[in-house]
N, C-alpha and C positions, 0 to 999 in steps of 0.2 A: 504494500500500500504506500503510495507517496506521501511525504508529509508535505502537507502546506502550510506556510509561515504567514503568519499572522502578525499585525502592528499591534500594542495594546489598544483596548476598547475604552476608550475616552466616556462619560457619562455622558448620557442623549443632550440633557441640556447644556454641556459644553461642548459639543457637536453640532446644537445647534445653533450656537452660540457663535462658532467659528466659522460655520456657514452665512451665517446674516453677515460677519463682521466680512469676508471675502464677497458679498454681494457688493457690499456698501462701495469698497474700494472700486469693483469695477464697474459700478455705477457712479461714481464720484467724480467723474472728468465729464460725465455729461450732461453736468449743470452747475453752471458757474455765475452766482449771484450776483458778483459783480458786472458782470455782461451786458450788451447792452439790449435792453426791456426786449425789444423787440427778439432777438437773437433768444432772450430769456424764455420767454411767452412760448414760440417756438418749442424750445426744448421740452419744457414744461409739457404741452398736449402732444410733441411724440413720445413722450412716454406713458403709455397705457393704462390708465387707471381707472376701470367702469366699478362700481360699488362693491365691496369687499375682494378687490382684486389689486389694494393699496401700495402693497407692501414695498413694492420694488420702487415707488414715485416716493413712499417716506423714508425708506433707505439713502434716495438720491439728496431728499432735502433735510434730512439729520445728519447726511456728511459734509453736506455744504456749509449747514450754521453751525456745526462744531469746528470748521475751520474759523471762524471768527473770537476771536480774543476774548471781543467785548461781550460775547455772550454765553452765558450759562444755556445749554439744553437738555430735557428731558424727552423721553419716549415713553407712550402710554399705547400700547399697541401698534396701529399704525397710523398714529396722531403724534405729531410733531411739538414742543412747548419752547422757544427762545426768548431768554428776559435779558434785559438790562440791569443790573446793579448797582443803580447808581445813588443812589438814594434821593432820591428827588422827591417832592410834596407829594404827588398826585402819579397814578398809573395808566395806561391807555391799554387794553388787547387791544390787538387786529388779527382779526380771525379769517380764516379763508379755510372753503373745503377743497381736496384734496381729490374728490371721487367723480365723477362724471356719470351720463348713465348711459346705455349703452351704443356701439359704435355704430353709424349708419351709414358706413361707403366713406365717412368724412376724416379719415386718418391715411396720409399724415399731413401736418399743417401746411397750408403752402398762403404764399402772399401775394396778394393782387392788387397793386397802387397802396393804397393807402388804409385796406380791410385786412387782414390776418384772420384767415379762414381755419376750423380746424374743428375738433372732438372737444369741447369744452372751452373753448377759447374766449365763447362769454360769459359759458356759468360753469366753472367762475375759475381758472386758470391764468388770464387775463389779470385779472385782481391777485391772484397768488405770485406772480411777479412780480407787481407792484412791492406788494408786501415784503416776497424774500429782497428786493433792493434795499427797501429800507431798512429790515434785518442787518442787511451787511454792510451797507453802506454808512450807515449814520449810527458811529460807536458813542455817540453824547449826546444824546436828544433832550430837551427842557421839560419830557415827562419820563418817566421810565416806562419801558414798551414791554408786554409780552406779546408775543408774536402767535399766533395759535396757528397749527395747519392740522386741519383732522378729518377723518374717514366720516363714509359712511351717513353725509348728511343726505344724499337723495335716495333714502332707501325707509324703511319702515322707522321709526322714532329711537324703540330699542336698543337699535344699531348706531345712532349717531355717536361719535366719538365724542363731543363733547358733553353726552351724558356720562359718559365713562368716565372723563376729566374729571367732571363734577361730583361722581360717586368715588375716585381713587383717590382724586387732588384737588378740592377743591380752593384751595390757594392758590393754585397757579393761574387759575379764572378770575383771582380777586382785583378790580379796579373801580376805578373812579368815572368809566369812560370805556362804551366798547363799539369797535367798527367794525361792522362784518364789510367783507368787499364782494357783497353782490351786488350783480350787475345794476344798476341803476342812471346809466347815459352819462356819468360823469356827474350825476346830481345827488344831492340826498331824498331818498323814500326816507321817512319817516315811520316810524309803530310797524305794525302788520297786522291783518288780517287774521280775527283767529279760522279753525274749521272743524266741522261737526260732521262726521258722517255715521248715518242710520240707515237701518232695515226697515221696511213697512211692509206687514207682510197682512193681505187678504184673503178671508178664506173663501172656501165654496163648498160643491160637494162633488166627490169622484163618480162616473160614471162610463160607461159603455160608450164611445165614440156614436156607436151605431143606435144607440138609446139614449142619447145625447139630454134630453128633454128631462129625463130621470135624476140626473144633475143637476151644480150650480158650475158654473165656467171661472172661477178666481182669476185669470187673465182677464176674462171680456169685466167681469166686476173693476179689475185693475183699472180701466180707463176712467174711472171717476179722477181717479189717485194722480192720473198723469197730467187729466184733465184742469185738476189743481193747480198742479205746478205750471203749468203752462199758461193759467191764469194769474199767476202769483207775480206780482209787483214787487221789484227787489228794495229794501229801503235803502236810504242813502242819509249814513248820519256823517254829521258836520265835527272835528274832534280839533282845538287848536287851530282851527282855521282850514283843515284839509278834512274833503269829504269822502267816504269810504263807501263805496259803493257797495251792497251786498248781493251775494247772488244764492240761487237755490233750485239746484238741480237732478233730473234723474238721471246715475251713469248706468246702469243696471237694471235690468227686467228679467227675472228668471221663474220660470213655472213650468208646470208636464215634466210626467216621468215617463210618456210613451205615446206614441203616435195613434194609438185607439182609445186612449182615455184624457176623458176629460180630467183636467188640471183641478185639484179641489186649493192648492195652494198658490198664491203668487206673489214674490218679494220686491220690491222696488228697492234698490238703494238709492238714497239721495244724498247728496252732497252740498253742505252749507258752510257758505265763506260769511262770517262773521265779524260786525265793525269790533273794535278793542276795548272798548266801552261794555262791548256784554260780556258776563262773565260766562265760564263752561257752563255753566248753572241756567243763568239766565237765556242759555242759544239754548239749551237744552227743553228749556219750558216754551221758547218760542215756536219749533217746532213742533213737540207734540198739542201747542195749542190749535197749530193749525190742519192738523190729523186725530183730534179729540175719539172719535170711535173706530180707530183703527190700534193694532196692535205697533208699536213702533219701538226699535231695538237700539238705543244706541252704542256703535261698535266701536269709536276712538272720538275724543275732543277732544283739544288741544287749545287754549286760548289763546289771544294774539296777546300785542304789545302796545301800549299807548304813544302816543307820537314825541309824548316828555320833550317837546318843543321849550316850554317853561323852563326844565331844569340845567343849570347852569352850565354844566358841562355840552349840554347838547348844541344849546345857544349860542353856546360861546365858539363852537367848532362851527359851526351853519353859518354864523356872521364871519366867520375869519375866510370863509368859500365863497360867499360872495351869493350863494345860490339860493334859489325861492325852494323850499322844499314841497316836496311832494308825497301822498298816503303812499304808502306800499300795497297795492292791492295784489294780495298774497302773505304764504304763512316765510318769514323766514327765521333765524338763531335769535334775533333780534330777541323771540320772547323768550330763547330759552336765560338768556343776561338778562331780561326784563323780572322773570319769577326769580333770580337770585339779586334783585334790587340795584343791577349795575343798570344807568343810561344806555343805552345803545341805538344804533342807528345804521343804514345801508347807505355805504359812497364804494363804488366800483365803476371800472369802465364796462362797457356794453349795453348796449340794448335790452331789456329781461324779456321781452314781445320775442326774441331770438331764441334764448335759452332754448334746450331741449329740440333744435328742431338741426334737420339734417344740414340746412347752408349755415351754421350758426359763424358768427366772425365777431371780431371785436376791430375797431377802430384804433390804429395804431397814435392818433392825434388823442384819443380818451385816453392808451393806457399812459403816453407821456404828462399828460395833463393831473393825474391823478396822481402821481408818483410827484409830479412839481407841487401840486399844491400841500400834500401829507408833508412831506419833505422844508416843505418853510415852513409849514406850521408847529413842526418836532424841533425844528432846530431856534425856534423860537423869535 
């Protein structure tokens, strides 16, 4: 029998260990923070990163800001944390996700005049360049900055990495002041939108396709239900001065277990974008007031963020930009900083009307502009 020679067997987690740490390196020359944005941005959405498929894009950007002196970095799965230590009065995050959702013919980035086309390039990759310059670039800013880059935001709630932050470390989330960098044309959205979605399910009774008559049809009942919604007038409340439009919708209709019988059950889902103003509570009672003798289920709420235009921090960032702000109409982190009592608000380049769609592009004149205006206002 041959003998075969064997290396010692290292323990799985320092195996694995030594695995990630040789990813890192030869992922580390292929993003270089200091670079210029464009060249950044670029790099950034060639490398692949659709919802828990992170790891290789937080490898590239935890070896990049641990070359930086001035900053301290942590790693919480595959979310990124870069601080300052400077001791300065007051803290700023800027948070950027990290994850994209999935690819549609649009990889790899390519540039046409003065649009930067790509898999994420508005939401929000675009923004996460901005951010890693300032990371690197600016070692003594007049606020102290953590820089957040984390997984897993366009994906079910659970999964966001900055729940994770906030259940591992929630110090490292701690400030005065937080920016997410989604898209928002280079302007501030303001708050967010919370959102409610529910089941409404109608009954009937099952029967004989062919004795149809012997039943109740739950589908053809359903058309009251639809009929609702499609009468339903969305309200439009006024918060600080911007107005949030609400909407309320069916994305789902499912009934029948077979092609001879009648459907005795039939489920609507609907979907409700909610001003900030209402609580989980209060969206919650809003709609089943308006489905009072129907069965209604709800399956996730999640409340928005109020626009905290008043408070000082927010104010004070929004005057120094120059710009009118505008609601967010949409949910984004915003409220997840809002329910741990940090300010926060949306300034990124792009379009958000683009997000998610297959030509999506960022404006190469927004991500400069964005990156000049953060950049005066840190260096004070």
């Amino acid at each position: 029998m041959d003998t075969v020679r064997t290396s010692p067997r290292r323990p799985a987690g320092e195996v694995g260990a030594a695995s990630r740490l040789t990813r890192r390196r030869d992922v580390a020359t292929s993003l270089n923070p200091t670079a210029d944005l464009v060249d950044l941005t670029r790099a950034l959405v060639d490398i692949p990163s659709e919802s828990g498929d992170e790891a290789h894009l937080a490898d590239a950007v935890e070896a990049a800001l641990r070359a930086c002196a001035h900053l301290t970095v942590e790693r919480i799965g595959n979310s990124v944390v870069a601080r300052t230590e400077s001791g300065r009065a007051e803290r700023v995050v800027i948070a950027g996700h990290l994850d994209t959702v999935p690819a549609a013919g649009n990889l790899p980035s390519r540039l046409d005049g003065e649009l930067l086309y790509g898999l994420g390039a508005c939401d929000m990759k675009g923004g996460v360049a901005v951010a890693l310059r300032l990371a690197a670039t600016l070692d003594a800013p007049v606020h102290d900055v953590s820089y957040v880059f984390y997984e897993c935001e366009e994906v079910s709630g659970n999964r966001n990495g900055l729940n994770r932050i906030a259940a591992e470390r929630p110090d490292l989330l701690e400030a005065d002041l937080a920016i997410l960098m989604e898209p928002s044309d280079a302007g501030v959205e303001a708050g967010c939108q919370g959102v409610l979605n529910a089941d409404i399910t109608v009954r009937g009774e099952r029967a004989h396709t062919a004795r149809s008559w012997t039943g109740v049809n739950a589908a053809h009942r359903a058309a009251a239900v639809l009929q609702r919604l499609d009468d339903h007038t969305a309200e439009r409340i006024v918060i600080d001065g911007l107005e949030y439009r609400e909407g309320l919708n069916a994305v789902a209709v499912r009934a029948g277990v077979a092609e001879n019988v009648v459907p005795d059950t039939c489920v609507i889902t609907v979907n409700l974008r909610f001003a900030p103003s209402r609580s989980a509570g209060q969206a919650e009672a809003y709609l089943r007031g308006l489905f009072p003798e129907y069965e209604v289920e709800v399956t996730e709420v999640v409340p928005g963020a109020l626009p905290g235009l008043g408070q000082g921090p927010v104010a004070s960032l929004v005057e120094f930009l120059g710009v009118t702000p505008r609601p967010k109409l949409g949910w984004t982190d915003v409220a997840r900083f809002a329910a741990l009592g940090t300010p926060a608000l949306n300034y990124g380049p792009g379009d958000p009307t683009l997000a998610h769609t297959a030509g999506e592009y960022v404006p190469v004149g927004q991500l400069r502009e964005c990156e000049a205006r953060l950049a005066a206002w840190l260096s004070g």
